[in-house]
C-alpha positions as CSV (number, residue, x, y, z in Angstrom):
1,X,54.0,20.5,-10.6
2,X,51.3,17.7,-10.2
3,X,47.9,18.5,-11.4
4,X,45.3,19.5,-8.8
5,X,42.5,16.8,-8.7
6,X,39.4,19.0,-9.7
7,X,36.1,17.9,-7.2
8,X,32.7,18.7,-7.2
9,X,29.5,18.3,-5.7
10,X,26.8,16.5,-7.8
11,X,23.4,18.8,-8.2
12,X,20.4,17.8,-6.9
13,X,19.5,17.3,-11.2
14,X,22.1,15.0,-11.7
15,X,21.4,12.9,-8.7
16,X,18.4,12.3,-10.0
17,X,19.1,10.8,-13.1
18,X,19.5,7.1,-11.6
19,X,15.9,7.4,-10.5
20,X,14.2,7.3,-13.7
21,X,10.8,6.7,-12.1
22,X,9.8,9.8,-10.4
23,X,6.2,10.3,-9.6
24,X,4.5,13.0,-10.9
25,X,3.4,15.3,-7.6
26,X,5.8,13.5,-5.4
27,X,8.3,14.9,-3.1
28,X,11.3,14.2,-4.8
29,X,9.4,16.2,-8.2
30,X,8.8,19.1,-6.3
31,X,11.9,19.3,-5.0
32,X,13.3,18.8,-8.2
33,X,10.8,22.0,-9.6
34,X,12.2,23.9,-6.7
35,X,15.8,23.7,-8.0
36,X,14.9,24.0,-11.8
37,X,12.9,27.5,-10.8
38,X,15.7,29.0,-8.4
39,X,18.4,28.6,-10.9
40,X,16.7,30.0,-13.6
41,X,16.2,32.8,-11.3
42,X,19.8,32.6,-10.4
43,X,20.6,33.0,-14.0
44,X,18.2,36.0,-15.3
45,X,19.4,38.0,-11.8
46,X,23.0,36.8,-12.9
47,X,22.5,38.5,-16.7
48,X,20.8,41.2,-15.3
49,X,23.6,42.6,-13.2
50,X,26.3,41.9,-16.3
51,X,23.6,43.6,-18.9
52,X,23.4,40.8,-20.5
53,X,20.3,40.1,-22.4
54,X,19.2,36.8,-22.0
55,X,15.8,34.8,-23.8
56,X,13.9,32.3,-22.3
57,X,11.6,29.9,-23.9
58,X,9.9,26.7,-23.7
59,X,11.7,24.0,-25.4
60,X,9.5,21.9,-27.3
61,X,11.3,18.6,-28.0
62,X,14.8,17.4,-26.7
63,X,15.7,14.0,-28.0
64,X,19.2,14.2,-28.2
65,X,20.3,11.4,-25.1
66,X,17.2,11.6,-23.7
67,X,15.2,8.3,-22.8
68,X,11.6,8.3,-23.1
69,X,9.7,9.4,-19.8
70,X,7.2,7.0,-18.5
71,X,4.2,7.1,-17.7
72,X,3.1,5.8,-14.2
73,X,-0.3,5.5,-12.5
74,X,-1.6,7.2,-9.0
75,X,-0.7,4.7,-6.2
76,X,-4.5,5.4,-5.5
77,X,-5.6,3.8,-8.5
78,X,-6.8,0.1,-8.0
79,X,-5.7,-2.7,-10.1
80,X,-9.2,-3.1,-11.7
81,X,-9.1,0.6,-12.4
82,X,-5.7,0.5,-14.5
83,X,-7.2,-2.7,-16.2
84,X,-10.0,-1.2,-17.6
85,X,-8.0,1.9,-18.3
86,X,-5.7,0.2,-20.6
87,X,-8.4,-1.5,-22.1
88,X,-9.8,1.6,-23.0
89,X,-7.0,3.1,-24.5
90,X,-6.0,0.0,-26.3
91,X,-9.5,0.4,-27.9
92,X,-9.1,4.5,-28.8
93,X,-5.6,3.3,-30.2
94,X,-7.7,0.6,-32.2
95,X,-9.9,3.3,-33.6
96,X,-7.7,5.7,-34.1
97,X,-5.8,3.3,-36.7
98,X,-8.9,2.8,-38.2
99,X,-9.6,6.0,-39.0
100,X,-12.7,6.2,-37.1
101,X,-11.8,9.4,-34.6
102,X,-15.1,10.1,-33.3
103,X,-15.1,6.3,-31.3
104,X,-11.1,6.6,-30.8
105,X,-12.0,10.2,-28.6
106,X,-15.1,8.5,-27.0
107,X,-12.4,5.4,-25.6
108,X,-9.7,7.9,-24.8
109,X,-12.4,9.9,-23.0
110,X,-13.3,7.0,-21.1
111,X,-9.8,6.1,-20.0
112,X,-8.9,9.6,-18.6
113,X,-12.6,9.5,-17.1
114,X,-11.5,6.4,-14.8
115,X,-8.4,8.3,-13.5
116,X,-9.7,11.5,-12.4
């Protein structure tokens, strides 16, 4: 007897895997927030009716396959606001290598100042 071909539907997760440049806040993150929260609901309700303890915790670094996130600006920042930001932090990272923390935190300060 021939084997029967096994389909599936991809998740909403794994669709978003060939976007790698999701905007923080955007649509497309929320909606993907909305899916992570109601499955892990799914999942404790789904241990809880078997009795089955379960354990839920943050997990604090997952290299393994993973690609580095990146880092994107606000659309409503203007071009002379993300120069001056880099500049900034290219200064604090200066600093910072120097040794001399109290200017690196006064740069990075600066930086996050121009953003908010």
């Amino acid at each position: 007897m021939g084997q029967k071909e096994q389909t599936r539907k991809t998740t909403f997760l794994e669709g978003m895997v060939d976007d790698r440049y999701i905007v923080y806040g955007s649509a497309k993150y929320e909606r993907a927030k909305d899916v992570f929260r109601s499955n892990l609901y799914e999942m404790v309700e789904c241990a809880a009716q078997h009795n089955v303890p379960i354990c839920l915790s943050t997990l604090v670094s997952n290299l393994k396959d993973q690609y580095p996130f990146i880092s994107l600006f606000s659309p409503s920042i203007t071009e002379d606001q993300r120069l001056k930001w880099e500049e900034y932090y290219m200064k604090g990272s200066e600093f910072e290598k120097s040794g001399d923390d109290i200017q690196a935190l006064q740069m990075f300060e600066n930086a996050i100042k121009l953003i908010r």
